[in-house]
Jmol script that loads the backbone (N, CA, C; Angstrom):
load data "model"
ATOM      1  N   UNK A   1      14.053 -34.089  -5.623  1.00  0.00           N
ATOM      2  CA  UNK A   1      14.982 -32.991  -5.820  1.00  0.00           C
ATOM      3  C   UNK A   1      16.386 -33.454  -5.412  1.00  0.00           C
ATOM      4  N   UNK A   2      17.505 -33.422  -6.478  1.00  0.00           N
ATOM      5  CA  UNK A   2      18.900 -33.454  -5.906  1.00  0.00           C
ATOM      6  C   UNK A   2      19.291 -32.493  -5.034  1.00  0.00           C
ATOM      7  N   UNK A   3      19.329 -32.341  -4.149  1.00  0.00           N
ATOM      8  CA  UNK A   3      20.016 -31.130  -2.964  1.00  0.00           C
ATOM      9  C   UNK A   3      21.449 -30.953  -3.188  1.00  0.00           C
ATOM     10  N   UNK A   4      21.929 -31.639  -4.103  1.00  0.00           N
ATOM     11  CA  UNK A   4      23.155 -31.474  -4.498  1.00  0.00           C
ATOM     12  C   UNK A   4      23.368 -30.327  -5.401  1.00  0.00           C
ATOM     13  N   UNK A   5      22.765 -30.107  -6.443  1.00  0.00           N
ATOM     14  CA  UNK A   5      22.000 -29.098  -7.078  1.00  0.00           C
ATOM     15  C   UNK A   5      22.293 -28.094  -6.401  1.00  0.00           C
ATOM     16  N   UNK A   6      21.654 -27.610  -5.393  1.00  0.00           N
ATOM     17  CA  UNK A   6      21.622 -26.687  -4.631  1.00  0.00           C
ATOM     18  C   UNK A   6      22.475 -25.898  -3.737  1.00  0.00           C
ATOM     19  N   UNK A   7      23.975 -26.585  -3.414  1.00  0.00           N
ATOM     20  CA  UNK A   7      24.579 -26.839  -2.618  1.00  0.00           C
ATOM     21  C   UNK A   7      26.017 -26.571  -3.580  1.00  0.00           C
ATOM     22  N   UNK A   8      26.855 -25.740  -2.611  1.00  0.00           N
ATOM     23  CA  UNK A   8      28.655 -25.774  -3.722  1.00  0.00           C
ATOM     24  C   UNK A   8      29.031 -27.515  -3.356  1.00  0.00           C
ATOM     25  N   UNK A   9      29.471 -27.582  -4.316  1.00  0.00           N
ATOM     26  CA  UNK A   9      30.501 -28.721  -4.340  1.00  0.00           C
ATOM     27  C   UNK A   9      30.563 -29.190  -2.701  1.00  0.00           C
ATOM     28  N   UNK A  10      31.279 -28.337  -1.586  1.00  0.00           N
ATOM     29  CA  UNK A  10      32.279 -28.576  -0.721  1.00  0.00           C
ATOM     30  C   UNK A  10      30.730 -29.247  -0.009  1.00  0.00           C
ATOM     31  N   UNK A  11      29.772 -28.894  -0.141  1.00  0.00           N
ATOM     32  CA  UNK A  11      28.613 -29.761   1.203  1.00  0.00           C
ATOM     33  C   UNK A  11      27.678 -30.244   0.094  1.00  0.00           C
ATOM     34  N   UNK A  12      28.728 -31.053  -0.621  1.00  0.00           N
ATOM     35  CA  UNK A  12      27.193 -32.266  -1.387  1.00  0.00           C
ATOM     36  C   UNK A  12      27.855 -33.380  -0.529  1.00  0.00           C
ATOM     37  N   UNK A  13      26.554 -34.247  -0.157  1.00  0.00           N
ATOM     38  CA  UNK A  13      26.566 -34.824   0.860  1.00  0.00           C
ATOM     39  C   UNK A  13      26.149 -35.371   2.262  1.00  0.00           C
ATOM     40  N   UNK A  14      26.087 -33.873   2.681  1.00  0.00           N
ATOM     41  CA  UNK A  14      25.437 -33.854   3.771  1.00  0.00           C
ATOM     42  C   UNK A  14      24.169 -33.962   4.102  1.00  0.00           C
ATOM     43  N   UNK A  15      23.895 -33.515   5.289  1.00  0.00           N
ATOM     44  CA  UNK A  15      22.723 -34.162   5.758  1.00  0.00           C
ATOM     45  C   UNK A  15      22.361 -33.091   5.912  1.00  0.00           C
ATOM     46  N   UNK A  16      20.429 -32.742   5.579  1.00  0.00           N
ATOM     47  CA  UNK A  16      19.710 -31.810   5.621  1.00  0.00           C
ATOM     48  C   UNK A  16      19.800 -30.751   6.833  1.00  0.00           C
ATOM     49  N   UNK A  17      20.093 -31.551   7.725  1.00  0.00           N
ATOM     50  CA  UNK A  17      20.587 -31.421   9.416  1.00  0.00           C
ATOM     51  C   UNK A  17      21.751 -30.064   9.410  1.00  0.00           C
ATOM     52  N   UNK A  18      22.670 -30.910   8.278  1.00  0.00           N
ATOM     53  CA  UNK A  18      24.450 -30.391   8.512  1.00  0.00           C
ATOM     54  C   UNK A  18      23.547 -28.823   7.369  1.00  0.00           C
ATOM     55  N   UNK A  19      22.863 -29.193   6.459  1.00  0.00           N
ATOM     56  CA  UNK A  19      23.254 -28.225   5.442  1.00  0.00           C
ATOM     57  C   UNK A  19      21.949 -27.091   5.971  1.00  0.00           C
ATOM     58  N   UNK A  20      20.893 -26.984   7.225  1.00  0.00           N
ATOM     59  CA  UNK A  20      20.461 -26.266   7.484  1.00  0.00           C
ATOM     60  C   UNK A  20      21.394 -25.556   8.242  1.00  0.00           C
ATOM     61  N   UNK A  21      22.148 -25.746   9.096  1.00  0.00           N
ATOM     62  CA  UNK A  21      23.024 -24.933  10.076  1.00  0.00           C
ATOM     63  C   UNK A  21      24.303 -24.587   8.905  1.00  0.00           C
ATOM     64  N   UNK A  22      24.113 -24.871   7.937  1.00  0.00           N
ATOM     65  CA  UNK A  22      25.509 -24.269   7.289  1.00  0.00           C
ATOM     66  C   UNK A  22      25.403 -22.550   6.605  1.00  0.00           C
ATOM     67  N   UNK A  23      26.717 -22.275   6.588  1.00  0.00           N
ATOM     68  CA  UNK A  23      26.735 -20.821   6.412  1.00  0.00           C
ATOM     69  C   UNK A  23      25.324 -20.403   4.861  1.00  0.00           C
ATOM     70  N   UNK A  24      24.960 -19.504   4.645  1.00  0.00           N
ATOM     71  CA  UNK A  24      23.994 -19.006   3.692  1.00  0.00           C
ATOM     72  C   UNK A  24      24.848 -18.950   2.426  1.00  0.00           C
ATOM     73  N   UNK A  25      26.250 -19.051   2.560  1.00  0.00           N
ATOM     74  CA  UNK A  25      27.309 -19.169   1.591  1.00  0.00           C
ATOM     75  C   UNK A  25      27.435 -20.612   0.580  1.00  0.00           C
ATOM     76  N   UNK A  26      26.661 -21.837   1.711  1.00  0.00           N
ATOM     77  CA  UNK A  26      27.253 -22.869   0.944  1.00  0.00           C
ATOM     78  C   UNK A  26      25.855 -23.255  -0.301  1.00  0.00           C
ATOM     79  N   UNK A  27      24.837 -22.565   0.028  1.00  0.00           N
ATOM     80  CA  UNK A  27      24.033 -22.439  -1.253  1.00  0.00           C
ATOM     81  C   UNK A  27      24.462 -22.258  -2.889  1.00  0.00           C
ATOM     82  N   UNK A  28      24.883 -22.950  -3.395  1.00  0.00           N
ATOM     83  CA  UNK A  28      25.089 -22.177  -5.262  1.00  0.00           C
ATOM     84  C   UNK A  28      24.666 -20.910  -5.359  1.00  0.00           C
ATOM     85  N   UNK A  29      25.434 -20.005  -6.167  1.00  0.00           N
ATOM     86  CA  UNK A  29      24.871 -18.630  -6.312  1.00  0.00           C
ATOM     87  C   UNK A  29      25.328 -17.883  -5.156  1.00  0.00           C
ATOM     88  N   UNK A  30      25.134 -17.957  -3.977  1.00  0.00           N
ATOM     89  CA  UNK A  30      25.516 -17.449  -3.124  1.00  0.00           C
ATOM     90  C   UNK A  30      26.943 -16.852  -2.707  1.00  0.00           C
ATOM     91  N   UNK A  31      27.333 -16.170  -2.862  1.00  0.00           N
ATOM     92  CA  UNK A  31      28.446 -15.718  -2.754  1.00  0.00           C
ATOM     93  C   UNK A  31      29.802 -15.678  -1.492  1.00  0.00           C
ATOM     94  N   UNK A  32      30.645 -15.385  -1.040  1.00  0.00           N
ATOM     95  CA  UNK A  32      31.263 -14.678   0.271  1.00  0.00           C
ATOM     96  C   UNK A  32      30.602 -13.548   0.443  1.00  0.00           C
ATOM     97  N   UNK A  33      30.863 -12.733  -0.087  1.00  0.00           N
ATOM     98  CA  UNK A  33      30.266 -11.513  -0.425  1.00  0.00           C
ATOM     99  C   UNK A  33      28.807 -10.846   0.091  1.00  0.00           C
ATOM    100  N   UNK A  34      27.986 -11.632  -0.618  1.00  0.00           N
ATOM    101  CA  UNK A  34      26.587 -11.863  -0.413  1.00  0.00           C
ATOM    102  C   UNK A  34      25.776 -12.138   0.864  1.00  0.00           C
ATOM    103  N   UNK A  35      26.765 -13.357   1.302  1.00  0.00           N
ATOM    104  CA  UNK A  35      26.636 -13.767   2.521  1.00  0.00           C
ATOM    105  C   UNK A  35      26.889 -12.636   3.195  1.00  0.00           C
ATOM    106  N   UNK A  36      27.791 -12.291   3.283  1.00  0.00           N
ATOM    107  CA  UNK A  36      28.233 -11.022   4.351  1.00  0.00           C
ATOM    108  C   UNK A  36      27.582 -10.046   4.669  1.00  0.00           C
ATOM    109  N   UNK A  37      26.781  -9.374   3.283  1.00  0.00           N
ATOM    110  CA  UNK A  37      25.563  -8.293   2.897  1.00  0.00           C
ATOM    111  C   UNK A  37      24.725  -8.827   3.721  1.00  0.00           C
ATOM    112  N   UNK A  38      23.891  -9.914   3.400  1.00  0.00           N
ATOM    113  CA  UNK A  38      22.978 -10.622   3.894  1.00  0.00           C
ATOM    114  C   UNK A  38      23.134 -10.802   5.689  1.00  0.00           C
ATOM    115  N   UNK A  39      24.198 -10.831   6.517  1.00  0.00           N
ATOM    116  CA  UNK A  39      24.442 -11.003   7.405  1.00  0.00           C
ATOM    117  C   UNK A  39      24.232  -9.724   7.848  1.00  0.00           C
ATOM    118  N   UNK A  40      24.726  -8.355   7.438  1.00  0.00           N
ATOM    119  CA  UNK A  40      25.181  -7.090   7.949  1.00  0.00           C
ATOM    120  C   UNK A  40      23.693  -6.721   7.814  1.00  0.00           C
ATOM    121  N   UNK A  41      22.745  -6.575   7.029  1.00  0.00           N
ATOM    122  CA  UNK A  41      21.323  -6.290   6.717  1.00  0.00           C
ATOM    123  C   UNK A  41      20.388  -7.152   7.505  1.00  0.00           C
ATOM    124  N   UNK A  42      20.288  -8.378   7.825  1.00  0.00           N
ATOM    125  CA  UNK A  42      18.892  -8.750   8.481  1.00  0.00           C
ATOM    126  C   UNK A  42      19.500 -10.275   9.143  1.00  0.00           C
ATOM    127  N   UNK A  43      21.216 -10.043   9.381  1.00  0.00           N
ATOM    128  CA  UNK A  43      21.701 -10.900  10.546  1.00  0.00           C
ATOM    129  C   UNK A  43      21.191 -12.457  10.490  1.00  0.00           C
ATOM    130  N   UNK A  44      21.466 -12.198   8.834  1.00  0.00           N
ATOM    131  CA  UNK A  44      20.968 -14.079   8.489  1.00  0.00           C
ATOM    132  C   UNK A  44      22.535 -14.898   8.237  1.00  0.00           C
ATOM    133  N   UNK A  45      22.849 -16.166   8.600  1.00  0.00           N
ATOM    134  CA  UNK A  45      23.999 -16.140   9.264  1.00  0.00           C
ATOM    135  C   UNK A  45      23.900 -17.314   8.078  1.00  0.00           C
ATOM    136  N   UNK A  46      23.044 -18.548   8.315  1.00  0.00           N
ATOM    137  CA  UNK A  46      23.021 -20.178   8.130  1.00  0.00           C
ATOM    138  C   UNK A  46      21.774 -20.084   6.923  1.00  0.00           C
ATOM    139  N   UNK A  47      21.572 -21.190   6.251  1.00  0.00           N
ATOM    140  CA  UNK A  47      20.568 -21.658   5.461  1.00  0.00           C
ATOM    141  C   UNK A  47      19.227 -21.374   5.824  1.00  0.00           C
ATOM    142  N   UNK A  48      19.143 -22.168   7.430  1.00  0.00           N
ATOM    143  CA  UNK A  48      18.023 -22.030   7.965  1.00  0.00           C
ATOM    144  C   UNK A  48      17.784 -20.427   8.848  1.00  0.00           C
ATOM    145  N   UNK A  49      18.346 -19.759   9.023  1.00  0.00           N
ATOM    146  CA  UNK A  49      18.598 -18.412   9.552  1.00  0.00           C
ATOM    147  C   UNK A  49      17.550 -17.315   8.024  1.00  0.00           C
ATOM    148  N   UNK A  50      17.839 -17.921   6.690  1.00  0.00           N
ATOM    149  CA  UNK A  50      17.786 -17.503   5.323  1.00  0.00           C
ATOM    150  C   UNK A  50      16.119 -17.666   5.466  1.00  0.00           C
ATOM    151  N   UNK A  51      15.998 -19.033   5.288  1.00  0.00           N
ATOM    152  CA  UNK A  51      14.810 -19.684   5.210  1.00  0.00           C
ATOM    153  C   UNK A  51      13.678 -19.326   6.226  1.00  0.00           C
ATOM    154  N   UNK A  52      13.991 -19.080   7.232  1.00  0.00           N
ATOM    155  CA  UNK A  52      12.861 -18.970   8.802  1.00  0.00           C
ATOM    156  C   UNK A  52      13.019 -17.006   8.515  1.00  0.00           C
ATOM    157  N   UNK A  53      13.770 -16.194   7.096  1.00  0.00           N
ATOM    158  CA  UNK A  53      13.515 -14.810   7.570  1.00  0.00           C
ATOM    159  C   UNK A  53      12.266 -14.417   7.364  1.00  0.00           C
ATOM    160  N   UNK A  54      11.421 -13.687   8.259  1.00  0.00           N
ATOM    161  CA  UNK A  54      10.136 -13.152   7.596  1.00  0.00           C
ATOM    162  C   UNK A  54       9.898 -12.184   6.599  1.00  0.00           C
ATOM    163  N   UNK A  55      11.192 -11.649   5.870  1.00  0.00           N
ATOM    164  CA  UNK A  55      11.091 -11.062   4.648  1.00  0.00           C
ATOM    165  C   UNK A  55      10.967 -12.182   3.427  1.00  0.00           C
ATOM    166  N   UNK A  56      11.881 -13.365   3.626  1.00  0.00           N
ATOM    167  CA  UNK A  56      11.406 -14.575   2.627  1.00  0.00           C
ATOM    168  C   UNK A  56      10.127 -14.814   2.749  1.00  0.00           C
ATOM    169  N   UNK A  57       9.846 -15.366   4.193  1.00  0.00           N
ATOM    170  CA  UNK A  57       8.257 -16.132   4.645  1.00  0.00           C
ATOM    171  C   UNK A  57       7.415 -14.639   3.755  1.00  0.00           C
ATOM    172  N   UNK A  58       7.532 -13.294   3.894  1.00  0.00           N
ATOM    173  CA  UNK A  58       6.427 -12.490   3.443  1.00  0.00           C
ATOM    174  C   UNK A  58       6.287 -12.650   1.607  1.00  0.00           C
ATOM    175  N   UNK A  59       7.405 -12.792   0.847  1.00  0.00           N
ATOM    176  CA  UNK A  59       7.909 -12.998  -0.111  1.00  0.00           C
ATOM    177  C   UNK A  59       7.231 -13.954  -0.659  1.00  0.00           C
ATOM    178  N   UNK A  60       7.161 -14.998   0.125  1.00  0.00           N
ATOM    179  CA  UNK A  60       6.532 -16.792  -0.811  1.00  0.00           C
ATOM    180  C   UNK A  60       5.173 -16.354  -0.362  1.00  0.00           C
ATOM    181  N   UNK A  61       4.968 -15.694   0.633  1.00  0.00           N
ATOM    182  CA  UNK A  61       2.943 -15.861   0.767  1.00  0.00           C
ATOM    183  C   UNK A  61       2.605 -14.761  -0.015  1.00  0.00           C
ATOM    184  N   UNK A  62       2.960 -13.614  -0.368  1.00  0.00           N
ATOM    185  CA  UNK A  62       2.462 -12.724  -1.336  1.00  0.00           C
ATOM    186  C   UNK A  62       3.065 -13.436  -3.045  1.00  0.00           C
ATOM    187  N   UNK A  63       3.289 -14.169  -3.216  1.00  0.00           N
ATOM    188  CA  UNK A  63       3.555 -14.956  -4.466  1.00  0.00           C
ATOM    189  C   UNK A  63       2.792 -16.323  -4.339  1.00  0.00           C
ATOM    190  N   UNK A  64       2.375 -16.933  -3.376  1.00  0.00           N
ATOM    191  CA  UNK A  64       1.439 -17.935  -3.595  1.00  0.00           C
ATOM    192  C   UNK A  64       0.293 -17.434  -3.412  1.00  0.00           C
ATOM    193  N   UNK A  65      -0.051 -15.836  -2.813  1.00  0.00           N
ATOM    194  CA  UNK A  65      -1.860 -15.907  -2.852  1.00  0.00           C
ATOM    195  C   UNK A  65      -1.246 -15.127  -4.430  1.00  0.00           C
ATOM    196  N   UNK A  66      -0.763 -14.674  -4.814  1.00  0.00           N
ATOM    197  CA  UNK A  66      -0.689 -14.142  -6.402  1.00  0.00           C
ATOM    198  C   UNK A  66      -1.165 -14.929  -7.134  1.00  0.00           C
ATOM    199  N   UNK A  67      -0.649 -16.106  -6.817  1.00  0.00           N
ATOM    200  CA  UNK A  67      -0.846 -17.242  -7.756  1.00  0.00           C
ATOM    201  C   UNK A  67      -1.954 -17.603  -8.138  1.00  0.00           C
ATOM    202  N   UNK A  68      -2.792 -17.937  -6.778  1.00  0.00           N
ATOM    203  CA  UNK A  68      -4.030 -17.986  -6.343  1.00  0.00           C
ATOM    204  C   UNK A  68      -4.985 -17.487  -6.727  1.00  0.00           C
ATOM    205  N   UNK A  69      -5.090 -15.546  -6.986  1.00  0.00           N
ATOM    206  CA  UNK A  69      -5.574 -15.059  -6.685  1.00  0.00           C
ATOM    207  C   UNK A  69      -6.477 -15.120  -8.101  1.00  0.00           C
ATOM    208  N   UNK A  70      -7.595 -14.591  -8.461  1.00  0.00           N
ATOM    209  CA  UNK A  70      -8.601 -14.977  -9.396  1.00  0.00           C
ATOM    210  C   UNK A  70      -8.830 -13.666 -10.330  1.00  0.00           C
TER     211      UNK A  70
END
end "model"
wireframe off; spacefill off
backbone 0.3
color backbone group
């Protein structure tokens, strides 16, 4: 996977390290805006703040047992 892809312009480059602690803003798609919503609603600040929320974590496990399911 290019993580560059993923990432605005301003943090292609960095290190998985730099781009987990970076604002939820520097994602593509992601907005100022968005970020801010996202902050004021469930106080997700950084990438990894995004990633570790348990509304995502509930999100990917009710879509992988979906997947799963028979």
């Amino acid at each position: 996977m290019n993580i560059n892809k993923a990432v605005d312009k301003a943090y292609e480059g960095k290190t998985l390290k730099e781009l987990a602690n970076a604002p939820v803003s520097a994602l593509q798609g992601v907005s100022e805006a968005d970020a801010q919503k996202l902050q004021e609603a469930f106080n997700i600040k950084t990438i990894r703040d995004f990633a570790n929320s348990k509304y995502v974590k509930w999100a990917m496990s009710i879509v992988n047992l979906a997947d799963a399911e028979e």
